[in-house]
C-alpha positions as CSV (number, residue, x, y, z in Angstrom):
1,X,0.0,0.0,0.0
2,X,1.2,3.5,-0.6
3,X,2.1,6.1,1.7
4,X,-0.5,8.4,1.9
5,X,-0.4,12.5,3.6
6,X,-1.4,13.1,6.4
7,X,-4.1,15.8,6.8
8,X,-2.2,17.9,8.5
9,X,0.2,18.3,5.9
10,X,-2.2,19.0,3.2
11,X,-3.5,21.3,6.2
12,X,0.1,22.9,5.5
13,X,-0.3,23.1,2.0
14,X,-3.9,24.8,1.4
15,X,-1.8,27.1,4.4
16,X,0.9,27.9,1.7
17,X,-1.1,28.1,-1.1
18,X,-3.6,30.5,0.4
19,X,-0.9,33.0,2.5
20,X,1.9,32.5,-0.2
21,X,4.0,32.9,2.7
22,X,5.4,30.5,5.4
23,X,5.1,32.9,8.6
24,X,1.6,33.3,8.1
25,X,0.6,30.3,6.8
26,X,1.9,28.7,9.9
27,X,0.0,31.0,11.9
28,X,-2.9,30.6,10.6
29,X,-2.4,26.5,11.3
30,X,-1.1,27.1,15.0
31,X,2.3,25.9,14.9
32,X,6.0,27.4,14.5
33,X,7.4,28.0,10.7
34,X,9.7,25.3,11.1
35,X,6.7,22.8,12.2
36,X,5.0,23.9,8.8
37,X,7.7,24.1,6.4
38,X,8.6,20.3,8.0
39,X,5.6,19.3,6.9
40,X,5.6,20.7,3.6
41,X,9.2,18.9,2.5
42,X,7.4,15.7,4.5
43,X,4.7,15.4,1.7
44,X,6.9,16.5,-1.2
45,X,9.4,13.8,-0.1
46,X,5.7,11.9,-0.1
47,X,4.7,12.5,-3.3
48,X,8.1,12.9,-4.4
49,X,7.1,16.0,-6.8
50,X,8.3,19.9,-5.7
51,X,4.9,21.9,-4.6
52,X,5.8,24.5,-3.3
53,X,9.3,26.8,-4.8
54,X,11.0,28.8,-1.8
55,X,13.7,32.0,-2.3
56,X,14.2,34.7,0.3
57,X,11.5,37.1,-1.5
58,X,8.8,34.9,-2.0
59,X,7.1,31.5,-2.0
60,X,5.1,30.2,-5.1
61,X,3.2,27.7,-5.8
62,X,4.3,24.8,-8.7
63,X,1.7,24.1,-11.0
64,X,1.6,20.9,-9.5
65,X,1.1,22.0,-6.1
66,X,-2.0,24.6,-7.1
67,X,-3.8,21.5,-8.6
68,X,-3.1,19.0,-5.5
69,X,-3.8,22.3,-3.1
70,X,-7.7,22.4,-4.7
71,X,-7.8,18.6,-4.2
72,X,-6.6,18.7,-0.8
73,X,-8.9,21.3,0.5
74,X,-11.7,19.1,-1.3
75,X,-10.1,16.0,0.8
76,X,-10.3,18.5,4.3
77,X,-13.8,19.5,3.5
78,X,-14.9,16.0,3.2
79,X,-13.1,14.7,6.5
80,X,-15.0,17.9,8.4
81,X,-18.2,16.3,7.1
82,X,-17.0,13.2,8.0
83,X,-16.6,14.1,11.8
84,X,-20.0,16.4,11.6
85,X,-21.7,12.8,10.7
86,X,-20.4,11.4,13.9
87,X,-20.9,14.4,15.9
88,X,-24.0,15.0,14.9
89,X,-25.5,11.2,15.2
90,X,-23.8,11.9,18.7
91,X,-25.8,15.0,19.7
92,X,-27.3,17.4,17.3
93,X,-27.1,21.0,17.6
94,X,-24.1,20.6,19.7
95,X,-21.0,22.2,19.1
96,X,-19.7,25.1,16.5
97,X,-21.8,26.4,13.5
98,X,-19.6,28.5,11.4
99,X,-22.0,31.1,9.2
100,X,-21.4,33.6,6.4
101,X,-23.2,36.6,6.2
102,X,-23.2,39.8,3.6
103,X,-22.6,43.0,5.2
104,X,-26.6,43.7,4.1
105,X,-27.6,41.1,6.1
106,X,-25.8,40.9,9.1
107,X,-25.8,44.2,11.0
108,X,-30.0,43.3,10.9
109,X,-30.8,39.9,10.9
110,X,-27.6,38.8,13.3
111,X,-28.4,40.3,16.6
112,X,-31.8,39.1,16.8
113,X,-30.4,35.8,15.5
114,X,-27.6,35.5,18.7
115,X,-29.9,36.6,21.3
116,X,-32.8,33.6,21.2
117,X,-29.8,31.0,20.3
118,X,-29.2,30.2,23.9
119,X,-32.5,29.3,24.1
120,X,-33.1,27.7,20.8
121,X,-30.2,25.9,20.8
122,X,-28.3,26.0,23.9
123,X,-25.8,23.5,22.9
124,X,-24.6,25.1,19.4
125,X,-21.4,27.4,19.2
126,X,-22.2,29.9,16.5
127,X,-19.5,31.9,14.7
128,X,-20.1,34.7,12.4
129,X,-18.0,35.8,9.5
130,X,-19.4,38.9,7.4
131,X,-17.9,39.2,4.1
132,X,-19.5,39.9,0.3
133,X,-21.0,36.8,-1.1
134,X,-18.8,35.9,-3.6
135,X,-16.1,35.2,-1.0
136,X,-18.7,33.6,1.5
137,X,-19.6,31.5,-1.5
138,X,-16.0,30.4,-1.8
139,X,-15.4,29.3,1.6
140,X,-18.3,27.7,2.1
141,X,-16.9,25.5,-1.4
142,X,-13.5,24.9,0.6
143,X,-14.9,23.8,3.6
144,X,-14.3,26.9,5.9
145,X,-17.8,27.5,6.7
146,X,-20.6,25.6,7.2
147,X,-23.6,28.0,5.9
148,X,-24.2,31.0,4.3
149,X,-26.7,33.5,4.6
150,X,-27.5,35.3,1.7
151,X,-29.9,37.2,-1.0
152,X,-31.4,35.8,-4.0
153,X,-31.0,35.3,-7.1
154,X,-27.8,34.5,-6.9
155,X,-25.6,31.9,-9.0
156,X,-25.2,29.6,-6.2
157,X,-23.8,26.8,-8.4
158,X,-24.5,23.4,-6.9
159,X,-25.1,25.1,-3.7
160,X,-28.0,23.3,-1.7
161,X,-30.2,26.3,-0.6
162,X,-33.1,26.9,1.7
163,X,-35.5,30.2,1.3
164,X,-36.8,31.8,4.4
165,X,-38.4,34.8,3.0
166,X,-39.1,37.6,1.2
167,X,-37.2,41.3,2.0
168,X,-38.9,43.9,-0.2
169,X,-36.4,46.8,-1.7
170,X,-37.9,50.5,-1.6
171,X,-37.1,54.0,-2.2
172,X,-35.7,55.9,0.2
173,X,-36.0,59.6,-0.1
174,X,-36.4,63.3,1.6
175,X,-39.8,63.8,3.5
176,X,-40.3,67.1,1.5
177,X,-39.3,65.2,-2.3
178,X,-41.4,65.7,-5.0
179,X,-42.1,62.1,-5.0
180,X,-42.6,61.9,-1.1
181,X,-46.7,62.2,-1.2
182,X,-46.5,59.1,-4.0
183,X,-47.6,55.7,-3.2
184,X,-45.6,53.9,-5.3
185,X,-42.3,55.6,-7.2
186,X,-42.2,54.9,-10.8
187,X,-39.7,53.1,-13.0
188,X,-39.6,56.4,-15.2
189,X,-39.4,58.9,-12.5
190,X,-36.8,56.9,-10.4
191,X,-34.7,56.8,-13.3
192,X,-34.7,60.7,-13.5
193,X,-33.8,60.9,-9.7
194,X,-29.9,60.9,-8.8
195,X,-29.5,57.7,-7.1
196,X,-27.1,56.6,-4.7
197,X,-25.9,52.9,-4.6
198,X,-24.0,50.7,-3.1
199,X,-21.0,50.0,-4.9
200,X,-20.1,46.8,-7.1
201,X,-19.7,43.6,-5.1
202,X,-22.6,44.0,-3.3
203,X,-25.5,41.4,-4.6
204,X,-28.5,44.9,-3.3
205,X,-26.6,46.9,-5.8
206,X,-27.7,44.4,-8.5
207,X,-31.1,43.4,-6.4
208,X,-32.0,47.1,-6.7
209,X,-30.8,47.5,-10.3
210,X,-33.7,45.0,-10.9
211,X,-36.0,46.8,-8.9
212,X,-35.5,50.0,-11.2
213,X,-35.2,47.6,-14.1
214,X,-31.8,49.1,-15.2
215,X,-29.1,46.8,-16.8
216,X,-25.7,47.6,-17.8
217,X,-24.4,51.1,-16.4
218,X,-26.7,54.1,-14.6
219,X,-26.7,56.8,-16.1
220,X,-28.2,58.7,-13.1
221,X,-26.2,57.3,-10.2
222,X,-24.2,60.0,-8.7
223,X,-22.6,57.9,-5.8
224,X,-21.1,54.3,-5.0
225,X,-21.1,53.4,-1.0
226,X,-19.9,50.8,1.0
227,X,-22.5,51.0,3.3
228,X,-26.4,51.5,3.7
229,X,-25.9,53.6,6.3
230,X,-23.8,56.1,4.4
231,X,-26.4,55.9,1.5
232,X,-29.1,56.5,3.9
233,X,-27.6,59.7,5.4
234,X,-26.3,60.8,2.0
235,X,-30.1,61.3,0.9
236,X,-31.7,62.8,4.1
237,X,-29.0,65.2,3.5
238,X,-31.0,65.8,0.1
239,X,-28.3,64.5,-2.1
240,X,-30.2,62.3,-3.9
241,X,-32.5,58.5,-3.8
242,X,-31.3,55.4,-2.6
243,X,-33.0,52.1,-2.4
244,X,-33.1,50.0,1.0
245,X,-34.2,46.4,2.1
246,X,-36.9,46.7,4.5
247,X,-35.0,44.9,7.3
248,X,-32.5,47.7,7.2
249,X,-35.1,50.1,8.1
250,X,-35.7,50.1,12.3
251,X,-31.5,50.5,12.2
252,X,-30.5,52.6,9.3
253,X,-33.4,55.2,9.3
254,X,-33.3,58.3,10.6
255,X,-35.5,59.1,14.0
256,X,-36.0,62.7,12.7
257,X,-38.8,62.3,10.1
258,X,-36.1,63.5,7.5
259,X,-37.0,60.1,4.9
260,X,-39.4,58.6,3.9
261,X,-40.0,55.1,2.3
262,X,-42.1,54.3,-1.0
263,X,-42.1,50.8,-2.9
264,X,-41.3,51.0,-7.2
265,X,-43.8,49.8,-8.9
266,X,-45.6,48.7,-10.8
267,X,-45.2,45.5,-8.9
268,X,-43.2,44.2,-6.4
269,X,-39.4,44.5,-5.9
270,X,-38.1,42.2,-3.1
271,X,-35.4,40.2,-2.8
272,X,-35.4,36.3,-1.5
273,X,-33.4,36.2,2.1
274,X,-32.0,32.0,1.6
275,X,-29.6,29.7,3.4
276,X,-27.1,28.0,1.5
277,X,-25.0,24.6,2.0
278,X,-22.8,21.9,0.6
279,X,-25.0,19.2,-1.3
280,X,-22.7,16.8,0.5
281,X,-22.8,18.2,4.0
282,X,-24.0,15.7,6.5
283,X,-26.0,18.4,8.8
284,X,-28.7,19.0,6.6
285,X,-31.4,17.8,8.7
286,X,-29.8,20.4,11.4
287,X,-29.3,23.5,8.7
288,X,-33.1,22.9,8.0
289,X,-34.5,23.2,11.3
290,X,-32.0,26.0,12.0
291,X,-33.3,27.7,9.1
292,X,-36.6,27.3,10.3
293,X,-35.4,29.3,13.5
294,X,-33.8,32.0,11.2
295,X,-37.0,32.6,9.1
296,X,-38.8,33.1,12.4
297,X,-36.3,35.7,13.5
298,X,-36.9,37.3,9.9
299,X,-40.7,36.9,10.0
300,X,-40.6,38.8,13.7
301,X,-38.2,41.5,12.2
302,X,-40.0,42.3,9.3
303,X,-42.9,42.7,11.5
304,X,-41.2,45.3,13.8
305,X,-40.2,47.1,10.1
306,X,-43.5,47.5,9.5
307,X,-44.5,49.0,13.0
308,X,-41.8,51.4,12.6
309,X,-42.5,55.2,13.0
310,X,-42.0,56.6,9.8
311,X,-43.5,60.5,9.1
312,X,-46.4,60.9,6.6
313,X,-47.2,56.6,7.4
314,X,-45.0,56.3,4.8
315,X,-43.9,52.3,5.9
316,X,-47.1,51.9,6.1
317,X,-48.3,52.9,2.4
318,X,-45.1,51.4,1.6
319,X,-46.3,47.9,2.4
């Protein structure tokens, strides 16, 4: 039989190939540069192919050692799912949770999340990582997260995903607008209107391109944020529109009456608040039921949205 690595060392090596350098690669696994760079040479000696090419300056990867780096972190995702299968025959909803969320997501539906988990699940660790979706998307692929929370549509690939409801996207604009005393905001009129949006990367920038049915560039926006908040305070200042998912709206708005909110219509503009997993994860049964829990929190959140003081009613025509 051959020798086979260890998974420590191809631990080592998804390190290297990540970090492209030793110090922090070895950090990152929790042990000394020397343990790590042992372990590398162990496996090329292994293998008995080069993987990784060392100098002073740098460290690259061999093409070699990129291709058996994406194998290897296939090979660590499968031996996590391998020990969820035993852990979680053991006890379910025990132990860590490790979920992704987008920065339009989190700041709103976390909190609420974290604060009924001890008495949801008492026994479950969760840990949070905020990032934009394409790089949640990515580590949830290598195995460095378990679930991801996220907006739809979104090519998820082969991504098993679980919807927990709808968050609808609506015009945010000054309480003394032309526009303000309207029940719904036009396509055409919106598209007249300088509009401030969040910046590219962000999955609402394209949810609320949809909403105003604009594709390719916008000819009206006058501003790219990185945040909602900034958008939100950029047009109570009278700067311009922006558009804002209703969960967004007991945190971000303003408590002076300065905004109000209107839907765009004709129709309805919402995007779909989903879970997402590996097909081949063994906690599905578990992401399920905590996805249940989520959508709860989301149902109870939207609800306190829509009981929001806003001046003129305006959540209320809104919905």
């Amino acid at each position: 039989m051959r020798p086979l690595p260890s998974l420590q060392q191809m631990r080592f090596l998804c390190a290297v190939a990540e970090y492209r350098h030793f110090g922090r690669a070895a950090e990152a696994c929790g042990v000394t540069q020397s343990t790590l760079s042992a372990g590398i040479q162990e496996l090329e000696e292994r293998l008995g192919v080069i993987l990784v090419e060392r100098d002073r300056r740098r460290v690259m990867m061999t093409p070699l050692g990129e291709e058996i780096a994406v194998r290897a972190r296939r090979l660590l995702s499968d031996a996590e799912d391998l020990v969820d299968v035993a852990h979680g025959g053991r006890e379910p909803f025990s132990g860590s949770l490790r979920l992704g969320l987008i920065p339009t997501i989190g700041p709103y539906l976390a909190p609420p999340v974290m604060r009924g988990l001890a008495k949801a699940f008492p026994k479950l660790k969760l840990y949070l990582r905020e990032e934009q979706t394409a790089s949640l998307l990515e580590k949830l692929a290598l195995g460095q997260l378990d679930l991801v929370l996220l907006a739809l549509p979104y090519d998820v690939g082969d991504l098993e995903t679980m919807t927990l409801g709808e968050d609808a996207i609506l015009v945010a604009l000054p309480v003394g607008h032309r526009l303000a005393r309207a029940k719904r905001i036009d396509h055409d009129d919106l598209a007249a209107e300088p509009l401030l949006l969040l910046e590219d990367g962000h999955c609402l920038r394209s949810h609320s391109l949809q909403a105003c049915r604009i594709a390719g560039s916008v000819a009206n926006e006058i501003f790219q944020g990185t945040s909602l908040r900034t958008l939100v305070q950029m047009a109570a200042s009278g700067l311009g529109v922006t558009l804002v998912p209703e969960m967004a709206l007991p945190a971000e708005f303003p408590a002076d009456g300065s905004l109000v909110v209107r839907p765009v219509g004709p129709g309805t503009s919402s995007r779909t608040i989903a879970l997402a997993w590996r097909r081949s994860s063994a906690r599905k049964s578990e992401f399920r039921v905590f996805g249940g829990y989520v959508g709860d929190v989301l149902s109870e959140l939207r609800q306190t949205a829509g009981s929001a003081r806003q001046p003129s009613g305006a959540l209320q025509e809104a919905r």
